[in-house]
ZAGUBA-356091 format. One line per 2 residues: number of its first residue (from 1); their letters; for each residue x, y, z of N, C-alpha, C, CB. Coordinates in steps of 0.1 Angstrom, whole numbers. Glycine has a CB too. Layout:
N
NUM> A> X Y Z X Y Z X Y Z X Y Z  ...
END
This chain:
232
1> XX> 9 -12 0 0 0 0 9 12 0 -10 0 12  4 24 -8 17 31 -9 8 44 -3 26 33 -29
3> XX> 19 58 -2 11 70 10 0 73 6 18 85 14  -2 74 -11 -12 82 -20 -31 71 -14 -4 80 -44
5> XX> -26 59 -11 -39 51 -1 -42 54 5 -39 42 4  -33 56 14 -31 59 31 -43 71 39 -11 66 33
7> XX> -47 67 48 -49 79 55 -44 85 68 -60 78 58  -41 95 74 -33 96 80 -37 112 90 -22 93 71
9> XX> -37 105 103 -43 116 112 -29 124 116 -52 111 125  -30 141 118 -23 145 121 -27 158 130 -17 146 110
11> XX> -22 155 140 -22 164 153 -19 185 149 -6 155 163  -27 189 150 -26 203 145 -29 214 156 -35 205 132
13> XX> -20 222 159 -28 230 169 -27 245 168 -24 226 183  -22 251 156 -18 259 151 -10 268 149 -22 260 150
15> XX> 1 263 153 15 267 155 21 262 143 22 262 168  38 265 145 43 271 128 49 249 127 65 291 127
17> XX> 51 245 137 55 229 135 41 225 129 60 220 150  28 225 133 18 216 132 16 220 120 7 217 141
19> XX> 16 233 112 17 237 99 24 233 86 19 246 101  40 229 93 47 222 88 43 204 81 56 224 99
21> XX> 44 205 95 37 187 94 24 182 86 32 182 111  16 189 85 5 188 78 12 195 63 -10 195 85
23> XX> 17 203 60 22 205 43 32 189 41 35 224 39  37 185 54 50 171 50 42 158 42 59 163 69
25> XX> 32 160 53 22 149 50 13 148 39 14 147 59  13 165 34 2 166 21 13 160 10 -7 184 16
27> XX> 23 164 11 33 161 2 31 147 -6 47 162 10  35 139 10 39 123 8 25 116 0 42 114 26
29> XX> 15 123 2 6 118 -7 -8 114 4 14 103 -14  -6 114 17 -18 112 26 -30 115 27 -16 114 34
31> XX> -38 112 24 -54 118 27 -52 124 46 -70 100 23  -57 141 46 -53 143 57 -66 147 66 -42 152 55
33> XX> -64 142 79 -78 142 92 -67 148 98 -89 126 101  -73 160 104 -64 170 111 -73 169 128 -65 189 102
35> XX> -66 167 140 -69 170 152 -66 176 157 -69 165 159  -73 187 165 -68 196 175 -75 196 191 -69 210 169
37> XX> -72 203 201 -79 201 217 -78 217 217 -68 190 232  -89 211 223 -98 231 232 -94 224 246 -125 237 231
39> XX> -84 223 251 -80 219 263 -76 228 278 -69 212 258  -84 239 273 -88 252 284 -73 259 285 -94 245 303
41> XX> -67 258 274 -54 264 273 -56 280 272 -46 257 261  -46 287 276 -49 302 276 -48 310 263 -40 307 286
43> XX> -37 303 254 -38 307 243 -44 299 235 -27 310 239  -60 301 235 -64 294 228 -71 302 212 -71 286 238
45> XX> -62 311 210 -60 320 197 -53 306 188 -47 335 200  -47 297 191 -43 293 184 -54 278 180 -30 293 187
47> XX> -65 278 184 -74 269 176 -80 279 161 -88 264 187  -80 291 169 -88 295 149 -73 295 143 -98 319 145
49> XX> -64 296 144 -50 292 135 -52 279 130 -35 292 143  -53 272 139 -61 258 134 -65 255 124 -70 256 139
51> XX> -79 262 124 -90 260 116 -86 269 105 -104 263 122  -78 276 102 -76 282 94 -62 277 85 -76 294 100
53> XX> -52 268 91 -42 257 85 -47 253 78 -36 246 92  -58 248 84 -66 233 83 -74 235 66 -80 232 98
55> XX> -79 248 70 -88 253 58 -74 253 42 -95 274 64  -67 262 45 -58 261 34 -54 247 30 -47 270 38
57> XX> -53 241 39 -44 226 35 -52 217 31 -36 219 47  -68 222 30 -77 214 24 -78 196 29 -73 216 9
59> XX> -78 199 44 -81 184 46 -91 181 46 -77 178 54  -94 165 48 -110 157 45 -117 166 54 -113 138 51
61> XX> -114 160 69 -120 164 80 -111 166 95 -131 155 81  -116 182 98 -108 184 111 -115 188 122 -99 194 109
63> XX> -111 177 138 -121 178 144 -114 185 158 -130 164 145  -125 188 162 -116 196 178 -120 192 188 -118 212 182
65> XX> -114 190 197 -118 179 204 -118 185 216 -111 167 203  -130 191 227 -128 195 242 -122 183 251 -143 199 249
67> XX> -113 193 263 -107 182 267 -101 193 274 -100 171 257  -109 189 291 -108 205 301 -96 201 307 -121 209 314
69> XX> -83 204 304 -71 201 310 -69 209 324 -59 204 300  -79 224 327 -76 227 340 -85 225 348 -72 238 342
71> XX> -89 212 342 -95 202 360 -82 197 367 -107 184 357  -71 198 361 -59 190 366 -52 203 368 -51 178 356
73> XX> -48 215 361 -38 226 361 -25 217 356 -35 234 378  -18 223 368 -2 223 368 4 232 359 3 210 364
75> XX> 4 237 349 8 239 344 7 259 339 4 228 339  15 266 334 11 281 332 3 282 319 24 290 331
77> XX> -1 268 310 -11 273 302 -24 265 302 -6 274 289  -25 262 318 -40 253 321 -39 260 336 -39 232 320
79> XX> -30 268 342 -36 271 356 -34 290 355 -25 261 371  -37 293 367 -35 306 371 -18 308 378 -47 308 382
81> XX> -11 305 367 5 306 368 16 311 356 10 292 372  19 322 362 24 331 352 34 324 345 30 343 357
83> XX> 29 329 326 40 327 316 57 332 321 34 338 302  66 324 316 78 330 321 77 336 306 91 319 328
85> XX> 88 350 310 91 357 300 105 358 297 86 367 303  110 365 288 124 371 286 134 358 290 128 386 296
87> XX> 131 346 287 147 337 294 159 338 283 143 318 296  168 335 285 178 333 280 174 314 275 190 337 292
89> XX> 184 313 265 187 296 258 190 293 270 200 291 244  204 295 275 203 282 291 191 278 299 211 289 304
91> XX> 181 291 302 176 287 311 165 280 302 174 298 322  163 283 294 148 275 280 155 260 282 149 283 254
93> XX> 169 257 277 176 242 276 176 239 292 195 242 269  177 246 303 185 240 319 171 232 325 192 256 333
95> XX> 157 226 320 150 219 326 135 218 320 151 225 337  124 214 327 111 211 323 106 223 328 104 198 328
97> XX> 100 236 317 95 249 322 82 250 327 96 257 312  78 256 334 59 255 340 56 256 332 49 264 348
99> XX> 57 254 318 45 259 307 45 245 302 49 272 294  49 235 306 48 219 303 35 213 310 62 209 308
101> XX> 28 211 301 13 209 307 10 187 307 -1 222 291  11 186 318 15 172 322 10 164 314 12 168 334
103> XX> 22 153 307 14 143 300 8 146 286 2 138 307  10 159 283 1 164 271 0 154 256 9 179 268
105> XX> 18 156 256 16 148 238 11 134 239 33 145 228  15 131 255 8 114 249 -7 112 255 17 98 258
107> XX> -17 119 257 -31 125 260 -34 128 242 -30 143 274  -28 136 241 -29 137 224 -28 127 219 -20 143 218
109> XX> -17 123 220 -16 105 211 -26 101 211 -8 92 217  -29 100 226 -39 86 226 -53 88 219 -42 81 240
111> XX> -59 100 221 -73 104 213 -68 102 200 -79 121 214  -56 105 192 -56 106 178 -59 91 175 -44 113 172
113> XX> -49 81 184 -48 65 184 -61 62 178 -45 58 199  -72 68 190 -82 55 189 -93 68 178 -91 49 210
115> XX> -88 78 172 -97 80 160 -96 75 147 -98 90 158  -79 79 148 -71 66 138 -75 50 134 -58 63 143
117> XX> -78 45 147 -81 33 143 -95 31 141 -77 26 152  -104 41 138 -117 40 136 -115 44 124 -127 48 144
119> XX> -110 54 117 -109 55 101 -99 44 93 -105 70 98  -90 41 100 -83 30 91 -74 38 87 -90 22 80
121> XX> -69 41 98 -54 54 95 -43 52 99 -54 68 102  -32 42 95 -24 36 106 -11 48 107 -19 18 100
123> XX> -11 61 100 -4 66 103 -5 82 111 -1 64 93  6 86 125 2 94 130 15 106 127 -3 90 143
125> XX> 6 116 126 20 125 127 18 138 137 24 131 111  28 143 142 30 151 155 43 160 151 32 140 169
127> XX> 40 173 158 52 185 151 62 186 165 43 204 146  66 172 174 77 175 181 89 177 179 78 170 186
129> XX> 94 187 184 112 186 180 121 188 189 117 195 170  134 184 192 141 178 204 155 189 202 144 158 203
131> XX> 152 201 191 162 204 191 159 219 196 170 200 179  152 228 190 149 240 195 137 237 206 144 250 183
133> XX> 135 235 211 123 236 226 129 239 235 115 223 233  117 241 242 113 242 261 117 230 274 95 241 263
135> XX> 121 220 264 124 214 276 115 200 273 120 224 290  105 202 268 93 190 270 102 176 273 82 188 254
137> XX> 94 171 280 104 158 278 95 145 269 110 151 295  84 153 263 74 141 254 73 149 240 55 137 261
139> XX> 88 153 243 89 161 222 103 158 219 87 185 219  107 144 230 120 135 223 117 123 213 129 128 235
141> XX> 126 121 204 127 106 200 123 94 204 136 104 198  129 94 221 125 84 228 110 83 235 135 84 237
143> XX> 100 93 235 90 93 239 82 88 221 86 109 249  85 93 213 78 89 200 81 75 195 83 100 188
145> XX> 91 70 200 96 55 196 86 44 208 117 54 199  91 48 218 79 45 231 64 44 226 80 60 244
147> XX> 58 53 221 43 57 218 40 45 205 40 76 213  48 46 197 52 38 185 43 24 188 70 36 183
149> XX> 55 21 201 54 8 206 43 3 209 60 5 217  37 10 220 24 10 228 10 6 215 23 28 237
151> XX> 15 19 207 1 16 197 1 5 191 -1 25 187  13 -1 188 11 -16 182 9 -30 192 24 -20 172
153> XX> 7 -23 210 8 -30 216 -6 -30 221 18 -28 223  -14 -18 223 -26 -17 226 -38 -16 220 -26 -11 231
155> XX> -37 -21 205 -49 -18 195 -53 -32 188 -45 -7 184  -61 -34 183 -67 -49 175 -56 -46 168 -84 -51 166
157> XX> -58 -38 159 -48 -42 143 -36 -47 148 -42 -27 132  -32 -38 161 -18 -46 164 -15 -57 170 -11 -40 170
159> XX> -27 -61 176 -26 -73 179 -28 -86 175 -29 -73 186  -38 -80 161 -43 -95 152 -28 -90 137 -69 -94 145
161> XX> -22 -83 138 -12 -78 132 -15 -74 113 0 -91 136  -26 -73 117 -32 -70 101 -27 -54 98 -52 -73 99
163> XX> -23 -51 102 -18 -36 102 -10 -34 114 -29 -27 102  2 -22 108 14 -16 120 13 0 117 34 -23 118
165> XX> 13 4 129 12 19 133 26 25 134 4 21 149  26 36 127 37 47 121 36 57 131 35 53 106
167> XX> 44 62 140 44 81 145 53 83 135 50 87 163  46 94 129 56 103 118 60 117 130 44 109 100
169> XX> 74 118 131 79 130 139 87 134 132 85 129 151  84 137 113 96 141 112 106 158 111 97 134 102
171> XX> 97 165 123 107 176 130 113 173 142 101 188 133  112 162 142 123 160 160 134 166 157 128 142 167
173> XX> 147 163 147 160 164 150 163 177 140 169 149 147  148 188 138 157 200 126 160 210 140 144 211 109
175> XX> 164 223 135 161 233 143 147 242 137 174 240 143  147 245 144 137 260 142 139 261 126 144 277 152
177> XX> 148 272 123 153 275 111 151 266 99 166 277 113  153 256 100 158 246 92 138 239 90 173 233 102
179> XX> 129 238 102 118 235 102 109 248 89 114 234 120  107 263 94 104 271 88 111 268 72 107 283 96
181> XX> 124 268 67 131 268 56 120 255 50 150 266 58  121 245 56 111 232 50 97 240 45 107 219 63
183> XX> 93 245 54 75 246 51 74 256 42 64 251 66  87 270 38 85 274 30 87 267 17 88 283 32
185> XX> 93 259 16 98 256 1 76 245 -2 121 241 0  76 243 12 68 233 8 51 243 8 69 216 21
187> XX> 56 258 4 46 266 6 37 270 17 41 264 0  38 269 30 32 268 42 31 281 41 39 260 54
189> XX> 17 291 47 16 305 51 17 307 66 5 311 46  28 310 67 35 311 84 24 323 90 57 319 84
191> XX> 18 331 83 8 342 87 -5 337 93 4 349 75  -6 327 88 -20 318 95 -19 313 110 -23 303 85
193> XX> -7 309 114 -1 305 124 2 312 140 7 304 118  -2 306 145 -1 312 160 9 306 171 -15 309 167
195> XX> 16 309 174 26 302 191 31 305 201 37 299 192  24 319 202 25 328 215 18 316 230 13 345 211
197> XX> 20 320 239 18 309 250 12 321 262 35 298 254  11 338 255 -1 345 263 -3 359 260 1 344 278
199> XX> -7 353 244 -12 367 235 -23 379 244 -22 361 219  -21 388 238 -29 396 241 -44 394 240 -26 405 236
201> XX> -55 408 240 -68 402 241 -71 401 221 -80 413 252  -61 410 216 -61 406 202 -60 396 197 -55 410 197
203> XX> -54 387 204 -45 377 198 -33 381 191 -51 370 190  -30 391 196 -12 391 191 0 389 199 -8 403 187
205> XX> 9 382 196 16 378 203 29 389 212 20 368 194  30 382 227 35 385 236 50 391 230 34 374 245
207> XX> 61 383 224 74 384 212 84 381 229 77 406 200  78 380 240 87 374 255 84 360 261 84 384 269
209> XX> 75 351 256 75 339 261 84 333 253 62 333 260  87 319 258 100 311 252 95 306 238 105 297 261
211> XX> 75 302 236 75 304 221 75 311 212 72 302 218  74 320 219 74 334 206 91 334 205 66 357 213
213> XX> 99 337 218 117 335 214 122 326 205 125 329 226  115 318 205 125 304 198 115 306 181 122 282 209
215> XX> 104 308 183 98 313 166 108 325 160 79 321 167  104 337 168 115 350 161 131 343 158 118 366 176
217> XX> 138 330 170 144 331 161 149 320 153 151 337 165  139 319 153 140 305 142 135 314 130 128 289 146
219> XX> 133 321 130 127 329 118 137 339 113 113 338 122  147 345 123 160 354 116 170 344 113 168 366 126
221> XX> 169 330 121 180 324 113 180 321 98 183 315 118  171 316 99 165 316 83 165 328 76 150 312 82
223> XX> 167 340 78 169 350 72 154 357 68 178 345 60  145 354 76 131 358 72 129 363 85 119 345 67
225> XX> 114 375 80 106 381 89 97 376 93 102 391 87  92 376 107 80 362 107 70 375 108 79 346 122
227> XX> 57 368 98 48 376 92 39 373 107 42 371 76  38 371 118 29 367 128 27 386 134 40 352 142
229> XX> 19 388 142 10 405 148 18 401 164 -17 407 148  27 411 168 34 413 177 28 426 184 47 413 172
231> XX> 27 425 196 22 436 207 33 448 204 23 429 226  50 445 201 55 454 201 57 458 184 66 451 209
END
């Protein structure tokens, strides 16, 4: 069965990776079901980015999925706990930042898992990357190889083996720079796109949280202006 068959769910939440990933996948040939969560997140400016990816990239069907993450908190974009601002790379690389909202990518996984396996989608794809981030520790290689496992460990197909389940991650190992440089060649409109982590009431972005830091500069390394509405 070759990709142009395939169907293939892909995790979108409207940031400049999830944008990426969905032009990687229109590429390879996939029929594309786009997921996102209204997971009581604060910036949740970036669901109409979403829906607005989603719209340009012309997929089948994209669903959103509630899913009240601050019944649990913990976290500065599910509780009443301030965005950190202005860090430096050491301190973004020196640990797991409050803005790591517990368990998240594999909470994600798993909804996409079991919608996937209702459409007959054995392939997932997800915009983690292990080289420019925050720290996450479920946007490594080893958490996506792990999840890999599980899904062929916890589903019929994989257990009657009539089918094997794919995580497609393939921004884990770029940088920033090198992610943006991809999506333009592959035409991606970075303008549609949201990653501020505690835009204003406009929805324009903060340009001092660690995702707006690591977008601006992932965006001058590449030698580009990022077309995103900055407060300053």
């Amino acid at each position: 069965m070759n990709a142009v068959s395939r169907k293939a769910v892909v995790l979108v939440s409207g940031g400049l990776d999830s944008a990426t990933i969905l032009a990687i996948a229109a590429k390879a040939g996939f029929e594309l079901n786009a997921l996102s969560f209204d997971y009581g997140q604060r910036h949740r400016f970036e669901l109409e980015a979403a829906r607005r990816v989603c719209a340009e990239a012309n997929v089948v069907r994209h669903i959103t999925v509630p899913l009240d993450l601050r019944a649990f908190g913990g976290s500065a974009l599910t509780d009443d706990i301030a965005v950190p601002k202005d860090r430096s790379e050491s301190e973004m690389s020196g640990g797991v930042p409050i803005t790591y909202v517990p368990a998240r990518n594999t909470i994600f996984l798993s909804v996409a898992l079991g919608w996937a396996e209702v459409l007959g989608a054995m392939d997932l794809f997800i915009g983690v990357n292990a080289v420019d981030y925050s720290g996450y520790p479920d946007c490594r290689p080893e958490f996506i190889a792990a999840f890999q496992k599980l899904a062929n460990l916890a589903t019929k197909s994989g257990v009657e083996g009539t089918a094997a389940w794919t995580i497609h991650a393939p921004l884990v190992s770029l940088s920033k720079a090198e992610i943006i440089r991809q999506g333009i060649e592959l035409g991606v409109d970075y303008s549609l796109t949201h990653s501020c982590y505690d835009p204003d009431p406009k929805g324009r972005s903060c340009g001092h949280c660690d995702s707006c830091q690591l977008r601006l500069k992932g965006f001058a390394d590449a030698g580009l202006v990022d077309p995103a509405a900055y407060v300053r």
